[in-house]
C-alpha positions as CSV (number, residue, x, y, z in Angstrom):
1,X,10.0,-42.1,231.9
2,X,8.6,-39.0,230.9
3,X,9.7,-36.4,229.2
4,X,12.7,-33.5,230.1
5,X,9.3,-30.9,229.7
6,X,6.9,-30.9,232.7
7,X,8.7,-33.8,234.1
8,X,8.0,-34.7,238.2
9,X,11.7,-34.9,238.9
10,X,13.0,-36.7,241.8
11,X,11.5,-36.2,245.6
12,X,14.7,-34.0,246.4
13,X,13.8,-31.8,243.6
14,X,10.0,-31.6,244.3
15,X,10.9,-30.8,247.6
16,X,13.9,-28.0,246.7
17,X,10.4,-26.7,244.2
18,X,8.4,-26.2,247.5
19,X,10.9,-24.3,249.3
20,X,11.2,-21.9,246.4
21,X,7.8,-21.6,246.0
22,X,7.3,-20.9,250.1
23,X,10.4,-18.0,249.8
24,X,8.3,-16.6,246.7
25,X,5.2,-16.6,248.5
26,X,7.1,-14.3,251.6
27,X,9.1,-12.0,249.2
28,X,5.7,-11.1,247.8
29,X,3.4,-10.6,251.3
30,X,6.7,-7.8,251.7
31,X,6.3,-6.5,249.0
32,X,2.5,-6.0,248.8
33,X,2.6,-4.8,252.8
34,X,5.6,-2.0,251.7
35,X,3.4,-0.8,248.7
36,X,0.6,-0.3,251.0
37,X,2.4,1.2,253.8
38,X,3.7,3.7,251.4
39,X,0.0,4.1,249.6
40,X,-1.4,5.0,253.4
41,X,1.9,7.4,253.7
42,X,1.4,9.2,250.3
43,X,-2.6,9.8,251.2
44,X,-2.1,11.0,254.2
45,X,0.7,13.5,253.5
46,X,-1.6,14.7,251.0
47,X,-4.5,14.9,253.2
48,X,-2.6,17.0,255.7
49,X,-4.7,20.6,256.1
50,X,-4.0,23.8,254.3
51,X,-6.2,27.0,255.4
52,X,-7.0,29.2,252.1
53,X,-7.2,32.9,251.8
54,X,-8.8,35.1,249.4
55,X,-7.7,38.8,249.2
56,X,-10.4,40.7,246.7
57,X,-8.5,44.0,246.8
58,X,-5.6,42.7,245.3
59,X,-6.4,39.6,243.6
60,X,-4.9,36.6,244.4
61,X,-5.5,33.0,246.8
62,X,-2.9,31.5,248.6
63,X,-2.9,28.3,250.5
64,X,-0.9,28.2,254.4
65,X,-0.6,25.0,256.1
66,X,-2.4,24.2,258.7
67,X,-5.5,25.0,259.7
68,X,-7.1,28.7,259.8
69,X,-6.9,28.6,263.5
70,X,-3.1,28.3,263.0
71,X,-2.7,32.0,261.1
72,X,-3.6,35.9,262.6
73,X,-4.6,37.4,259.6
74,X,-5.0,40.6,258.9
75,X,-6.7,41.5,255.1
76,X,-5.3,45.7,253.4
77,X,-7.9,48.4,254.1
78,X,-6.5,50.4,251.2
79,X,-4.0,50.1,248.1
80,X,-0.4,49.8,248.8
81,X,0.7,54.0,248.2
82,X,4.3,52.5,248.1
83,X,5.1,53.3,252.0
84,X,7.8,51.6,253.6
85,X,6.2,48.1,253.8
86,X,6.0,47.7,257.9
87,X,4.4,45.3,260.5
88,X,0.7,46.6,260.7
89,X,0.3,48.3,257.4
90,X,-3.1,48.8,256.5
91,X,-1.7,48.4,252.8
92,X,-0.6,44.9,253.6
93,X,-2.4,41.4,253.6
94,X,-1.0,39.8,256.5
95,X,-0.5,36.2,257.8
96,X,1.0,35.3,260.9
97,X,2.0,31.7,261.8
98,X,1.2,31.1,265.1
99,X,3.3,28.3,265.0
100,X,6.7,30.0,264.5
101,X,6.1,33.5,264.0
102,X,6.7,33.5,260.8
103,X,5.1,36.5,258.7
104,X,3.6,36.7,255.2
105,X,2.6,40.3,253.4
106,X,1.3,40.7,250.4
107,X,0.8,42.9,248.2
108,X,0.0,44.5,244.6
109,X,0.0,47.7,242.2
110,X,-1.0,48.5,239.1
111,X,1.2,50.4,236.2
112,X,4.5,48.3,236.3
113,X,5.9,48.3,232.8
114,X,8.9,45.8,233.3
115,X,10.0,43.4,236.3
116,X,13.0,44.8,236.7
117,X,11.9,48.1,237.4
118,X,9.0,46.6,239.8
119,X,11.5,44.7,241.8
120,X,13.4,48.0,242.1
121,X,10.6,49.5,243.4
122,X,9.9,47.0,245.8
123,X,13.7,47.1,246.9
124,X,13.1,50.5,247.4
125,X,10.0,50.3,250.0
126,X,12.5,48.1,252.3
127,X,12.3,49.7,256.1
128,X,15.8,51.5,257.1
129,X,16.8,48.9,259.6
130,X,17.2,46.4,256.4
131,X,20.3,45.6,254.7
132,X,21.1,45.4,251.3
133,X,19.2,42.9,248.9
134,X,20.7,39.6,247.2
135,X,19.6,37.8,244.5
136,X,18.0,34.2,244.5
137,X,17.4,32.0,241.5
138,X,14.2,33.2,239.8
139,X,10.8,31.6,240.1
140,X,7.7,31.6,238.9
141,X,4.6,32.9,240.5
142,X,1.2,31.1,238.9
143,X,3.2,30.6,236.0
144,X,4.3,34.6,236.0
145,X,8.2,34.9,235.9
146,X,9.5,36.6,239.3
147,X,12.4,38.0,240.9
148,X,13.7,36.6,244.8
149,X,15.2,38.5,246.7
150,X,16.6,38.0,250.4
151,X,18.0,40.6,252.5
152,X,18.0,40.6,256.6
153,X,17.1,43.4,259.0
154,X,18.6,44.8,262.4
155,X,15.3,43.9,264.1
156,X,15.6,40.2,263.9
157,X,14.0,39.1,261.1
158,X,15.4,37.6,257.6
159,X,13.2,38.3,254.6
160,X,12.7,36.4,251.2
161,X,10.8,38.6,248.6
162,X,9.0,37.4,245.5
163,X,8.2,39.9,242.7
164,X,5.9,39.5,239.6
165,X,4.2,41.0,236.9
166,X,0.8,40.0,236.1
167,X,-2.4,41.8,233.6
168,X,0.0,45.0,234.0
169,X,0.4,44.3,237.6
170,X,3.2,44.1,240.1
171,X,2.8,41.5,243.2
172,X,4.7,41.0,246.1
173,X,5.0,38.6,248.6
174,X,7.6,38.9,251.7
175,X,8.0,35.9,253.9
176,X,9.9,37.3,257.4
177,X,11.1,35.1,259.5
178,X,12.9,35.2,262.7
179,X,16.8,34.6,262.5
180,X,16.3,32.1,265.4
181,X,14.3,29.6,262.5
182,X,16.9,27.7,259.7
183,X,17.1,29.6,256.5
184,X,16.4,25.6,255.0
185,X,13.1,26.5,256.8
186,X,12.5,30.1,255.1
187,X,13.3,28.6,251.4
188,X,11.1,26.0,252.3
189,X,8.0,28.1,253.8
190,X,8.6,30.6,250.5
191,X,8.9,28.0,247.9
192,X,5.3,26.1,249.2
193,X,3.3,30.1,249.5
194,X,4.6,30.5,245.8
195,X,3.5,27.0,244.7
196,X,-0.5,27.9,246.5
197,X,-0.3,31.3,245.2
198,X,-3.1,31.7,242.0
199,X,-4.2,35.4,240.3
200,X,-7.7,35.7,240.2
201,X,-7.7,37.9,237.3
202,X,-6.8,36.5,234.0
């Protein structure tokens, strides 16, 4: 007889062991198989391809998804004067998605004292066929504390506006989007440009 610790047991219980130990065996192949289907599925989402722009007149990257090939770009020839911001602007960076038709302009000036009155400013330079602004929760832009704004125009399109101060400057970024896309969609296209967009001055 030996002891209650270690003991053999009886050929039903050695038996009943070998079962358990086969079920044990198959919950863990699962498990190890899920973990590395979800591994291959977190790589590859964060390989997916972003195309990066530089603009040197106003300072500032930004990373678009997809690649290059995706976006009509179109880089300011001279400083934004405070015009009426408007499709072809020299005073604009632009990005189109080719995708969606989606548009991204960009700007910056210098001498902004406060971010209220640079968003007011920015409100201001809205084309005529747009209606009047509302508030979004605030962001951040690289760490800057902005103003978004949303306001929709005659012409189509809806708009989501980010405004920030940075080294005594005031950037904006506009993200117009046909009304025909989900507004889910626009937060979503806004929120990510923010997230890629870094100052290149310090």
């Amino acid at each position: 007889m030996g002891t209650w610790f270690g003991r053999p047991g009886s050929q039903q219980e050695v038996a009943s062991r070998g079962r358990r130990s086969r079920s044990l065996v198959r919950v863990l192949v699962v498990l190890i198989c899920t973990t590395a289907s979800s591994f291959v599925l977190v790589q590859a989402a964060a390989a997916r391809p972003a195309a990066a722009f530089v603009s040197k007149l106003y300072g500032y990257s930004i990373a678009l998804p997809g690649s290059s090939s995706a976006w009509l770009t179109s880089f300011a020839t001279v400083k934004w004067s405070g015009d009426p911001i408007e499709h072809g602007s020299p005073e604009f960076d632009t990005f189109t998605d080719l995708r969606d038709g989606r548009i991204y302009f960009l700007a910056a000036r210098p001498g902004m004292s406060s971010l209220s009155k640079w968003t007011a400013f920015v409100v201001s330079a809205r084309p005529d066929v747009c209606g009047t602004p509302r508030s979004l929760p605030g962001s951040k832009l690289a760490g800057a504390r902005a103003r978004v704004l949303t306001w929709s125009c005659s012409d189509g399109y809806r708009v989501i506006v980010t405004a920030a101060l940075h080294a005594h400057r005031g950037y904006v970024m506009l993200v117009a989007s046909l009304m025909t896309l989900s507004h889910a969609s626009d937060l979503r296209a806004a929120t990510a440009t923010r997230r890629s967009f870094r100052f290149l001055n310090k």
